[in-house]
N, C-alpha and C positions, 0 to 999 in steps of 0.2 A: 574572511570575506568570501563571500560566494558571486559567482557569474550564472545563470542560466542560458542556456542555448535554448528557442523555443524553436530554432528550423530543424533541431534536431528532435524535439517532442513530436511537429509534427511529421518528419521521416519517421518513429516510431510507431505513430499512430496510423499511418498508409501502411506501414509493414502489417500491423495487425486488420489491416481494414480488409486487405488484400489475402492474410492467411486463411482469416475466416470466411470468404466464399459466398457472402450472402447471408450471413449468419450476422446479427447486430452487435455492433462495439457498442460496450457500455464503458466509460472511461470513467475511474477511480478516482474523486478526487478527496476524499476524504482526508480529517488532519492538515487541512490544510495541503492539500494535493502533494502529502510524503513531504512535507517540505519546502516547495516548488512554488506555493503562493494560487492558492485554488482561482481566485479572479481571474488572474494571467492565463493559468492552464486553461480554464473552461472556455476565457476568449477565444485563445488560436486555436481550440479544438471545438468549438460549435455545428463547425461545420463538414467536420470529419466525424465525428462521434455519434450516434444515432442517440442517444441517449448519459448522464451523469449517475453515478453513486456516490451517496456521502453517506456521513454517520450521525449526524443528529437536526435538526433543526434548524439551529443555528449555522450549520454547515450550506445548509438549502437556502436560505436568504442571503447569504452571501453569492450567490450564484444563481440567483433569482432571475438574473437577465439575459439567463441561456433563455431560447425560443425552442427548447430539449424539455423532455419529461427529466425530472429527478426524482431516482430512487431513494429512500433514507433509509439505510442499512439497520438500526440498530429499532429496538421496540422504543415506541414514543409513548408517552405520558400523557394524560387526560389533558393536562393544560396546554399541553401544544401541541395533542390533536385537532384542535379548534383551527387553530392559525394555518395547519399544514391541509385541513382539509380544503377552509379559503384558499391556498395559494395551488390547490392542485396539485400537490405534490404526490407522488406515490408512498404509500406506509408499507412498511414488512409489517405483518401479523405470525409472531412467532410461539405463542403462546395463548391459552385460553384466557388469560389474565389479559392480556394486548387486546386480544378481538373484546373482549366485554368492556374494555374502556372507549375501544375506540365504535361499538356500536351502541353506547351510553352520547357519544357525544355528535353521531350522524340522527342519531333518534332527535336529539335535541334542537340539532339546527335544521334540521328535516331535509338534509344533501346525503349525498351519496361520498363512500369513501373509498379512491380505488388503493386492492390493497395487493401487493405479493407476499404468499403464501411460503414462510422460512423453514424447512425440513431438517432434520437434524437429523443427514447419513452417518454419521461415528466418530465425529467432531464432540460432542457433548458441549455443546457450547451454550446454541441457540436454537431451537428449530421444535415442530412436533416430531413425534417420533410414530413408528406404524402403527403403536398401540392406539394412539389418539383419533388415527383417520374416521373411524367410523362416527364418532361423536362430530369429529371436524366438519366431515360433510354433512351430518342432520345439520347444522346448526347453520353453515352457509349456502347452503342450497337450498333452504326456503327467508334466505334473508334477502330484502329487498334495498337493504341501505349499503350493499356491499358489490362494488364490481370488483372484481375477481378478475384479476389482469395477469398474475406470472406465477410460478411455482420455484423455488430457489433452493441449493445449498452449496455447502463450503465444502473445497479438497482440505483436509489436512496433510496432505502426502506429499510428496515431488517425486514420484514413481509410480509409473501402470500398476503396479499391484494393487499399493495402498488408494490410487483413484480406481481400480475398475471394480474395487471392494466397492467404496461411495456408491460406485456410477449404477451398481448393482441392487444399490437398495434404492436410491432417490427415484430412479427410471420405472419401476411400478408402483410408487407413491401416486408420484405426477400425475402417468397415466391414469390413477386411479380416480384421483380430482379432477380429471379432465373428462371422464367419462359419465361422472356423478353431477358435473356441473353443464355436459352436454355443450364442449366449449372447449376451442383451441386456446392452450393458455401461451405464455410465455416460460420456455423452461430453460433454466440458465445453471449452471453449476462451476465453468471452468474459470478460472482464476488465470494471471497470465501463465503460468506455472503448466494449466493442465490446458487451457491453450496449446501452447507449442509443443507438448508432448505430443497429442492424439487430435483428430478433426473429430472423432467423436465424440469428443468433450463437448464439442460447440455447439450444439443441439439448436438453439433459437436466439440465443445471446450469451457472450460470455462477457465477464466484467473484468477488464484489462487495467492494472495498476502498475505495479514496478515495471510491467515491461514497457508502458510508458516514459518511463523515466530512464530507460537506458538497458536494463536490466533483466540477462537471460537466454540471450541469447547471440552470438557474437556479432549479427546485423545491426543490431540494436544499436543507438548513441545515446548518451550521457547525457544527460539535460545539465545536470547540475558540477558547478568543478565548483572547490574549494580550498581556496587560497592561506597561505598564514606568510608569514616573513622572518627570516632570519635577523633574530636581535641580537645573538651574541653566538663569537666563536673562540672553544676555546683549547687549550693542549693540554691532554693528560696521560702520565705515565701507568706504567704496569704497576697494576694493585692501587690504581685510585679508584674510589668509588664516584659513583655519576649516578643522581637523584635519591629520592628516599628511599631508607631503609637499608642502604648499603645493598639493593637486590643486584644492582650490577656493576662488579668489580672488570677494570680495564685488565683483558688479558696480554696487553702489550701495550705499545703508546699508541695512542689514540686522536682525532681531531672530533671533537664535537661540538655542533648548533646546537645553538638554544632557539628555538623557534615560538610566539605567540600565540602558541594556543596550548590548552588542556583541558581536562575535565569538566572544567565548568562551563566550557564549549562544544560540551559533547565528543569529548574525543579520551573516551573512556580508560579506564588503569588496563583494562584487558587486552590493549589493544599494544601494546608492548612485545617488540617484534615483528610489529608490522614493517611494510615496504611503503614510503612515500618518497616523493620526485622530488631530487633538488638539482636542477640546474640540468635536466634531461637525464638523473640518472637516480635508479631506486636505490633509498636509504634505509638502512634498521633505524625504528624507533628502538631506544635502549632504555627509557625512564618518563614517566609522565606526572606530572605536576598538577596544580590546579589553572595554572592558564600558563602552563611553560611546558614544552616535550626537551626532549634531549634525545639527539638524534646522532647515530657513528656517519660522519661526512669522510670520512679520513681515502674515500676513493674516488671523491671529488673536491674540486679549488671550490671554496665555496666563502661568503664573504658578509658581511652584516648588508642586510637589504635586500638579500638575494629570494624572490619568489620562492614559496613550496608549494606544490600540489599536493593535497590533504586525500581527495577524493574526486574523480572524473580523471578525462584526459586517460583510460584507460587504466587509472588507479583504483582500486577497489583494495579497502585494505578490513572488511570484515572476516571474520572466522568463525571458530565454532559458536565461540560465546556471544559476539555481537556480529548480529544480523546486519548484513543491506538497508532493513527497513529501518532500525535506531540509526543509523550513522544518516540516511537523507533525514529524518526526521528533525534529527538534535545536532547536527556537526555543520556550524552556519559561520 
């Protein structure tokens, strides 16, 4: 079971309102805003957010009733270019295949498409690259179905190096488009991540997601806590085995919960040895199941019915293998 706290999204979102100095929050709600239920998010943040990012279409109509531009992250497809141009949406153009669909279909309905322009600094993901620029701009600087609103791209890094590498190619791109198109665009690159690293991240807007949600920085709150319940408690000695596989043998006698959740609630095999709360005090996860954990309680009283906190509440129990972003995603 999950709770969200929205007074705490929007303390997150003042914090970031406030870091960035006059530089526009774009607030992330894509996937279902991490989790969080994008409706709800985009309500209490309408009016702190200069702006929403999602990832497809279907993302954008559901949040249709901000009075906010929304970004659509991801390249859209001729049949709902149509839809998205009627609804005003912003399009990324990340590719020459993108822009020739999507001015196949502003040709047609005879509008205009505003669109941001996705660069692809060392990501390899999405984006042009600097070989492309020079064709890029023949092609939209004399197109008239195309307003040309922002220039974008993505940190892969969580460190100044691996960002000032990016920062160092996207920033004469940009320029370069901005100069060719005779036009202050929108240039955005930082992530919450490269946010709160550096202010020069935050160039004209950066697009704020996990730190939204709690995530990054130790000001930050938790949006989301998640709950499960102690079903069974039980006694075992030295050298009994606890869950599958025999992976973990009792190295002395032991008190362990059986708690309602597992894998098939997103609370992955990897996550074995993690720390969650039972009763105000962190527990080893010792064996994960498909909707059952097994948990070492043996340095707390602890009792069938007894609350756990899975995740919030100052519980984070991701690691190398599983990210922050899978556990809000999937652990509900």
């Amino acid at each position: 079971m999950q709770r969200l706290n929205f007074a705490a999204l929007l303390h997150n979102a003042n914090y970031f309102k406030k870091l960035l100095r006059g530089a526009r929050l774009c607030a992330v709600v894509k996937n279902d805003a991490y989790g969080h239920g994008a409706e709800h998010v985009a309500r209490y943040l309408e009016e702190v957010a200069d702006c929403f990012a999602v990832g497809t279409l279907d993302e954008a109509m559901r949040i249709s009733f901000v009075k906010k531009d929304i970004l659509i992250l991801l390249p859209i497809d001729e049949s709902d270019c149509e839809k998205a141009i009627n609804k005003n949406c912003i399009l990324t153009v990340d590719s020459f295949c993108t822009l020739n669909a999507v001015l196949r279909v502003t040709s047609r309905l005879n509008k205009k498409a505003r669109i941001h322009i996705k660069i692809d600094s060392g990501m390899s993901r999405l984006g042009f690259n600097e070989n492309d620029l020079e064709k890029l701009i023949n092609i939209i600087s004399n197109c008239r179905d195309l307003i040309v609103e922002g220039v974008y791209s993505h940190f892969y890094g969580d460190n100044i190096k691996d960002c000032d590498n990016q920062y160092a190619v996207f920033c004469p791109v940009a320029e370069s488009l901005e100069k060719a198109l005779n036009k202050k665009l929108i240039k955005h690159i930082a992530n919450s991540n490269g946010a709160l690293l550096s202010s020069k991240y935050h160039l004209d807007m950066a697009r704020i997601g996990l730190g939204l949600y709690g995530y990054g920085q130790k000001k930050l709150q938790s949006v989301k806590t998640v709950n499960a319940k102690v079903i069974a408690v039980r006694q075992i000695k030295k050298g009994d085995v606890a869950g599958y596989g025999g992976l973990y043998v009792a190295p002395c006698s032991k008190t362990i919960a059986v708690i309602n959740v597992g894998y098939a609630h997103g609370f992955n095999r990897a996550l074995v040895g993690a720390h969650i709360k039972i009763n105000g005090v962190m527990c080893t996860v010792v064996a994960v199941c498909m909707a059952m954990i097994l948990v070492d309680v043996s340095s707390v009283i602890t009792a069938e019915g007894d609350e756990v906190i899975l995740l919030g509440d100052r519980v984070d129990i991701s690691n190398k293998v599983i990210s922050i972003y899978e556990l809000l995603c999937n652990l509900k």
